[in-house]
MDAnalysis code that builds the backbone (N, CA, C; Angstrom):
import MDAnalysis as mda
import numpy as np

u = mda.Universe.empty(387, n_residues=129, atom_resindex=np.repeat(np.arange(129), 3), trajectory=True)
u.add_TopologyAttr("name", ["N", "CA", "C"] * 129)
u.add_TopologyAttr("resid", np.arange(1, 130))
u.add_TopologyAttr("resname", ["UNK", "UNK", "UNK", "UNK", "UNK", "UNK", "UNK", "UNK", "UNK", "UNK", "UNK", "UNK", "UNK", "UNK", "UNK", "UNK", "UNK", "UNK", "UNK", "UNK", "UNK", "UNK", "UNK", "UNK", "UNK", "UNK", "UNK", "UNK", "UNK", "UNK", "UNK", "UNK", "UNK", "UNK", "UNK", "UNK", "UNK", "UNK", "UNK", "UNK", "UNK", "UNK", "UNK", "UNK", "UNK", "UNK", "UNK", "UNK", "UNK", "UNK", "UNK", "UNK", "UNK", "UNK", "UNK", "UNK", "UNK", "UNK", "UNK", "UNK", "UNK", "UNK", "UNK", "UNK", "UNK", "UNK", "UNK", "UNK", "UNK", "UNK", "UNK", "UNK", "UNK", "UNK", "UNK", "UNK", "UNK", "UNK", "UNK", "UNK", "UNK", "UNK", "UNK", "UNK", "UNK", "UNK", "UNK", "UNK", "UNK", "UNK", "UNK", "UNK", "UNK", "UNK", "UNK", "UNK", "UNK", "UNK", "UNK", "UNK", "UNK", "UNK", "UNK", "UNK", "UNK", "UNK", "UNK", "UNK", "UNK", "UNK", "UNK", "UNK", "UNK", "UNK", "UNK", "UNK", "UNK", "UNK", "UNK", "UNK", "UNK", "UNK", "UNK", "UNK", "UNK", "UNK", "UNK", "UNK", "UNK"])
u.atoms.positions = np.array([
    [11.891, 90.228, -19.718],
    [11.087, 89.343, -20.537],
    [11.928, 88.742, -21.658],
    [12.472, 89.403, -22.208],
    [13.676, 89.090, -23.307],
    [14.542, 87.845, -23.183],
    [14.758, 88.846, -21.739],
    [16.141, 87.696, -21.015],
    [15.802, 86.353, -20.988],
    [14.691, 85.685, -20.427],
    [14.046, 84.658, -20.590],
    [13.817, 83.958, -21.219],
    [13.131, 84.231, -22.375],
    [13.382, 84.189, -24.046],
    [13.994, 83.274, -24.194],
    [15.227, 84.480, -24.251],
    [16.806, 84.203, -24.724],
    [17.025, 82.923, -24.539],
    [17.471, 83.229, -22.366],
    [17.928, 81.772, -21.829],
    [17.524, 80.615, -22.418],
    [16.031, 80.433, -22.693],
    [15.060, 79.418, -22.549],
    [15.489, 78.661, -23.975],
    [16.214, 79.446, -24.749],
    [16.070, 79.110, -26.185],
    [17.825, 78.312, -25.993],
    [18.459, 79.425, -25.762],
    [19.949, 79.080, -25.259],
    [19.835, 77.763, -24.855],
    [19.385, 77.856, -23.137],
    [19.963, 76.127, -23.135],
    [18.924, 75.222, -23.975],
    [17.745, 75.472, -24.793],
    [17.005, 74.458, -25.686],
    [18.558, 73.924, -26.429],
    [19.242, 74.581, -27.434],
    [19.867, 74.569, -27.829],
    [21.384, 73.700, -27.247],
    [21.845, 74.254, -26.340],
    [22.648, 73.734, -25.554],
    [21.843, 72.278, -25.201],
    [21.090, 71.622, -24.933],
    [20.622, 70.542, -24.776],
    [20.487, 69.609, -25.848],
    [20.151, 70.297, -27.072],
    [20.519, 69.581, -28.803],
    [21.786, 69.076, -28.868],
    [22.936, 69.871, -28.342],
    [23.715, 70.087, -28.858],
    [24.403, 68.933, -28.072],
    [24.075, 68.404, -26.716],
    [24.144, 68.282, -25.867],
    [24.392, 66.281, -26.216],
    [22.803, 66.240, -27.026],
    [21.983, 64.960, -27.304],
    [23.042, 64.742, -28.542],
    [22.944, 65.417, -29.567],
    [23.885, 65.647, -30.529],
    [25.641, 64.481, -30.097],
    [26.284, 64.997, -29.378],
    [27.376, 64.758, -29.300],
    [27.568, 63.246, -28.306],
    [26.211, 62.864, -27.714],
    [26.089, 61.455, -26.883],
    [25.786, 60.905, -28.263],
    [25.318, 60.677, -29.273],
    [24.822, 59.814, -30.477],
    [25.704, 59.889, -31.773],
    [27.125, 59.982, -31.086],
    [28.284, 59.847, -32.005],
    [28.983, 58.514, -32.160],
    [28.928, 58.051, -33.214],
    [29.294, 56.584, -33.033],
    [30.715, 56.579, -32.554],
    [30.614, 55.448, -32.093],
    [31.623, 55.112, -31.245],
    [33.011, 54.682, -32.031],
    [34.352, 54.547, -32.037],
    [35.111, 54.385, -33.078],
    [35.727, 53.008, -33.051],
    [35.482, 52.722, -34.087],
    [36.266, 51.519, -34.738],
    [37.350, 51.050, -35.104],
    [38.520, 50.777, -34.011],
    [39.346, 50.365, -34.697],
    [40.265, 48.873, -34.853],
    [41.498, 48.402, -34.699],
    [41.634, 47.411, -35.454],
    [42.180, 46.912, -33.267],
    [41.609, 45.424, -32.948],
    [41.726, 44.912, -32.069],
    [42.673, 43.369, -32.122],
    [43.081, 43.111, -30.923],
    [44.238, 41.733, -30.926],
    [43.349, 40.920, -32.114],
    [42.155, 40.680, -31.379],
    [41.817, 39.380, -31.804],
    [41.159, 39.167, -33.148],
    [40.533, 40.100, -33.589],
    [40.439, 40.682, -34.807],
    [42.146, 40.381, -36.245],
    [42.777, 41.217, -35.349],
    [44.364, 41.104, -35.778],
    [44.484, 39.554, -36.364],
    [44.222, 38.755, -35.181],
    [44.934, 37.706, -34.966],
    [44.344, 36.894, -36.322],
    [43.407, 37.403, -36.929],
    [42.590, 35.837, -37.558],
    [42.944, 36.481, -39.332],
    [43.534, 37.621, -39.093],
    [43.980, 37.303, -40.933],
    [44.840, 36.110, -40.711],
    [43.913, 35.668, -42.273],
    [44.989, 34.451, -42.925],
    [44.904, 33.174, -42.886],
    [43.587, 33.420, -41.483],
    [43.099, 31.938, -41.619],
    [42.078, 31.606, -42.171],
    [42.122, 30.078, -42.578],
    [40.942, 29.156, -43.107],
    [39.684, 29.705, -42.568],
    [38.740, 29.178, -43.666],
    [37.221, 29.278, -43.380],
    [37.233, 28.088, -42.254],
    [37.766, 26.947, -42.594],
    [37.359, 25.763, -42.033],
    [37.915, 26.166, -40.643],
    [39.054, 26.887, -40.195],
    [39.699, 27.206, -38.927],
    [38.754, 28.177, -38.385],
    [38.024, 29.196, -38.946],
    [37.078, 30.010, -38.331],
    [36.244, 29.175, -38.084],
    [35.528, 28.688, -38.351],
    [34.154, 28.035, -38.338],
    [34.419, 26.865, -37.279],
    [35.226, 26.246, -36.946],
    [35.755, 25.426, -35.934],
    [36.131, 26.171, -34.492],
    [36.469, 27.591, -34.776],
    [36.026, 28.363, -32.933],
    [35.828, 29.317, -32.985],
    [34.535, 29.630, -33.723],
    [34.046, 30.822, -33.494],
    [32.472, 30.333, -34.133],
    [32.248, 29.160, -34.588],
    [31.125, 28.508, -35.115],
    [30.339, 28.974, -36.353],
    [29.311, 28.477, -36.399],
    [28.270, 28.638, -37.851],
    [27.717, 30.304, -37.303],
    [28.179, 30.557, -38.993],
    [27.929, 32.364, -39.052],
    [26.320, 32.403, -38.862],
    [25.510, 33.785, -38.256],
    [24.315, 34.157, -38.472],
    [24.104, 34.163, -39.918],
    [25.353, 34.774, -40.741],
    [24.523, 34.805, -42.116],
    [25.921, 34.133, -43.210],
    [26.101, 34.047, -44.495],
    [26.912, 33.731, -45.138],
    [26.225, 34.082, -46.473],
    [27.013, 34.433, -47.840],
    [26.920, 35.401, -48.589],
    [27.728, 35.385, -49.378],
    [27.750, 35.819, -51.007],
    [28.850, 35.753, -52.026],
    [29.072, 37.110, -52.254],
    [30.169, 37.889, -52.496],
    [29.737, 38.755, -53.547],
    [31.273, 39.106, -54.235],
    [30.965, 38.569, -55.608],
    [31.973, 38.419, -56.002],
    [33.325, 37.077, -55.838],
    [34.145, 37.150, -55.729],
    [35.694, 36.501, -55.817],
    [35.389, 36.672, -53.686],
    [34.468, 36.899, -53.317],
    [34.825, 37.293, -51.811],
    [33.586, 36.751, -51.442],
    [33.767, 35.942, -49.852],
    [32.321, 35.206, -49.013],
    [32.639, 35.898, -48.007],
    [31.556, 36.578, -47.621],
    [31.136, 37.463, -46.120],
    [30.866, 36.423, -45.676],
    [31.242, 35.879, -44.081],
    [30.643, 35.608, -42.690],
    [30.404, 36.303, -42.079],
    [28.924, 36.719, -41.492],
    [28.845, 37.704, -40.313],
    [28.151, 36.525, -39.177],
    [28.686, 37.467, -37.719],
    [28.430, 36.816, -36.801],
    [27.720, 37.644, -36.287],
    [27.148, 37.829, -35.114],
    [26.590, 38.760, -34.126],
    [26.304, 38.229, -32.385],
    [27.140, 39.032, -31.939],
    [26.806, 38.721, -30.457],
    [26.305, 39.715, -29.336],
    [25.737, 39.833, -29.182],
    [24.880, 40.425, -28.128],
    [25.658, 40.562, -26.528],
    [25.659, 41.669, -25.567],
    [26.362, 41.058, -24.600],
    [25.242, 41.097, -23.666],
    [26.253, 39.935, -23.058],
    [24.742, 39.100, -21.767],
    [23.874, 40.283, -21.066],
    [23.105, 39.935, -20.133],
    [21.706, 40.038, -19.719],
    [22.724, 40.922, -18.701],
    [23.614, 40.416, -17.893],
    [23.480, 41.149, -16.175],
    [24.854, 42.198, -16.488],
    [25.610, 42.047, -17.763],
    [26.608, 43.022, -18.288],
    [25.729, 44.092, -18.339],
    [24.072, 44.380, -18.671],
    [23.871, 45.395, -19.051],
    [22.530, 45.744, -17.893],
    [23.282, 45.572, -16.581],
    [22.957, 46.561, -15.621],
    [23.761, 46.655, -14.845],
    [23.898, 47.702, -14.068],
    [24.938, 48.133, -13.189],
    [24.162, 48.507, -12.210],
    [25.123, 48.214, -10.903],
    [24.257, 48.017, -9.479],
    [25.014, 49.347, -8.625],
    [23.876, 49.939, -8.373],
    [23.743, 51.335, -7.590],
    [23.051, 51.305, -5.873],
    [23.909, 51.405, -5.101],
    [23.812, 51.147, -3.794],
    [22.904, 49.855, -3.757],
    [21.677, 49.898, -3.102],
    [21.010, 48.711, -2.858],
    [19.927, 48.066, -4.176],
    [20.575, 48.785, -5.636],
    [19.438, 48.186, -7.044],
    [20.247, 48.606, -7.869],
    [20.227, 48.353, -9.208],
    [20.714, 48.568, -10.124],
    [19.975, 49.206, -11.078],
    [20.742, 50.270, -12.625],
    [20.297, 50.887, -13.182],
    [20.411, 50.153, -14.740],
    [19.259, 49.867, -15.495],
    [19.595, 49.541, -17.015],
    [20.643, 49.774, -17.950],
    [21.329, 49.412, -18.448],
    [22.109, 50.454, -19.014],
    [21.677, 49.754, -20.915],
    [22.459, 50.771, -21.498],
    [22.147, 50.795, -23.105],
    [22.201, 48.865, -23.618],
    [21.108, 48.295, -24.133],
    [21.329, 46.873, -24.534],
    [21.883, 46.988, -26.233],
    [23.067, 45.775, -25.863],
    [24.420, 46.883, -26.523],
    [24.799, 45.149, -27.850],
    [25.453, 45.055, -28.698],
    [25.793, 44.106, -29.067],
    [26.754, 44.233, -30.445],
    [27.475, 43.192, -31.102],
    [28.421, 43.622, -32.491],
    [27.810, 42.742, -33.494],
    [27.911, 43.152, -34.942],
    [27.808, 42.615, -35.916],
    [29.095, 42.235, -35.877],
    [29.926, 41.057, -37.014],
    [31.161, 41.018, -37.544],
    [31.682, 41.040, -38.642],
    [31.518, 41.281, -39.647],
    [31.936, 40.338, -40.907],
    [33.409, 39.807, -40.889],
    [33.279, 38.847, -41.822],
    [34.778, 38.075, -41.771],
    [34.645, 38.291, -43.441],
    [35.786, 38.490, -43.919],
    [35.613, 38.351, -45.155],
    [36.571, 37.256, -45.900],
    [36.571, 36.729, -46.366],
    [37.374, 35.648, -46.819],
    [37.661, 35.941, -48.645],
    [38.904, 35.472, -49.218],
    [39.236, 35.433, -50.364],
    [39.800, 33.614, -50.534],
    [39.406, 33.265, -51.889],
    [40.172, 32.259, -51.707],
    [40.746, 31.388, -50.430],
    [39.085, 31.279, -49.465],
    [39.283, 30.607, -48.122],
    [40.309, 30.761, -47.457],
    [40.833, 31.996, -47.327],
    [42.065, 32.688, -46.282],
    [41.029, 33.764, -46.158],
    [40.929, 34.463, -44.901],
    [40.713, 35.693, -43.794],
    [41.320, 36.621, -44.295],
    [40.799, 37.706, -45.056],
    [41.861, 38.849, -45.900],
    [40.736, 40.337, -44.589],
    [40.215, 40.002, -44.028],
    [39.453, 41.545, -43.415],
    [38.526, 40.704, -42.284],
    [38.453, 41.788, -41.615],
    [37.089, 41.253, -40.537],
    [36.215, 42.705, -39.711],
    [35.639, 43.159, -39.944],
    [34.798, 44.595, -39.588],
    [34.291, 44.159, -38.578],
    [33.392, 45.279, -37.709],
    [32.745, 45.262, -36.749],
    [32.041, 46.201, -36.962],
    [30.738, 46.520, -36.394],
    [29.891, 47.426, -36.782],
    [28.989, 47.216, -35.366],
    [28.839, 48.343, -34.680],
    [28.572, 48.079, -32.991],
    [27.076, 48.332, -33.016],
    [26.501, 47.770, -32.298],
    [25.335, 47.887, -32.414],
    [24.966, 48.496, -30.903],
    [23.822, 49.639, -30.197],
    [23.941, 50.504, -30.968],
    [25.091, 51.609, -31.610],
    [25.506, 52.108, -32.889],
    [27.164, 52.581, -33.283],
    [27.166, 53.537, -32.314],
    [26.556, 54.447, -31.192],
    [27.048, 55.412, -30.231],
    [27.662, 54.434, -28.914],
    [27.630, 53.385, -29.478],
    [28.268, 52.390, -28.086],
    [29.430, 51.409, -28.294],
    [30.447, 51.509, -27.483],
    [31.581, 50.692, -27.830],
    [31.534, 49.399, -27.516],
    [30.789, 48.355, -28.658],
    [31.207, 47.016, -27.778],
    [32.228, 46.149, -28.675],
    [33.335, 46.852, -28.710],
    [34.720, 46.022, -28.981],
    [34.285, 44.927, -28.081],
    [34.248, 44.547, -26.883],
    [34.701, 43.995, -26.299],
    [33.120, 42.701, -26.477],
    [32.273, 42.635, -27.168],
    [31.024, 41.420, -27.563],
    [31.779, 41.348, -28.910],
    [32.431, 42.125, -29.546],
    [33.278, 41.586, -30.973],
    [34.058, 40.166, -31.178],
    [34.574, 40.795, -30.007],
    [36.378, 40.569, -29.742],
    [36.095, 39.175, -29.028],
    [34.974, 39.099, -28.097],
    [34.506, 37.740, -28.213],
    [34.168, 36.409, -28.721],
    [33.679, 36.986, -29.722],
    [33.420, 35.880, -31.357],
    [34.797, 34.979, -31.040],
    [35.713, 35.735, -31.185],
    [36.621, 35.156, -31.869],
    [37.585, 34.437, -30.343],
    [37.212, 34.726, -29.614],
    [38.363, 34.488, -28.338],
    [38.771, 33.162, -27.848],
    [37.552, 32.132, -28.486],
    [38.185, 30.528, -28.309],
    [39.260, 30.086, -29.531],
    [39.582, 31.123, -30.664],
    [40.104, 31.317, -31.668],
    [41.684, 31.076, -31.339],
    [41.784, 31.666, -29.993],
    [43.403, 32.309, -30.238],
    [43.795, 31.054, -28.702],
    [42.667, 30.177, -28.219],
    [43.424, 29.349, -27.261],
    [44.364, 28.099, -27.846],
])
């Protein structure tokens, strides 16, 4: 009777622990294209990568954030004869600008247990043709 208990509680636990370690954000770090855009103009961002979702002062510094979502059929994956949903996934960006030069640019993944470097890294990719 004990034993049961026990188990029952054990893997409860083991299953927390489980959920726990899938809802770890995903890590952030510094990408080409990202790289590529210190230093440039507002007017050079805004010419290929377009009009920000939001724009903002604070201070001696203007946030651009962008946000892109990745498409509709990226976020299912096809399993023998149908496909399965998978997590609907997308990036914030900020660009931060000083004195209309590109001094930073963040990403912040939306949801953060999911890596979408790659809807980031997009924003910017007519940037670097």
């Amino acid at each position: 009777m004990f034993g049961k208990k026990f188990a029952s509680v054990w893997l409860g636990i083991l299953g927390l622990v489980w959920l726990t370690n899938c809802a770890v954000q995903a890590r952030v770090g510094e990408y080409p294209n990202q790289k590529a855009m210190t230093g440039k103009s507002r007017s050079e961002i805004l010419a290929c990568a377009g009009l920000p979702t939001k724009e903002r002062k604070e201070g001696d510094f203007t946030l651009l954030q962008y946000y892109r979502e990745a498409p509709i059929l990226e976020e299912s994956q096809p399993i023998g004869k149908g496909s399965v949903s998978t997590i609907r996934h997308g990036c914030w960006t900020t660009v931060v600008l000083e004195e209309d030069r590109v001094v930073d640019i963040r990403y912040r993944f939306v949801p953060p247990s999911f890596d979408a470097s790659n809807d980031c890294e997009e924003i910017f990719a007519s940037c670097l043709q």
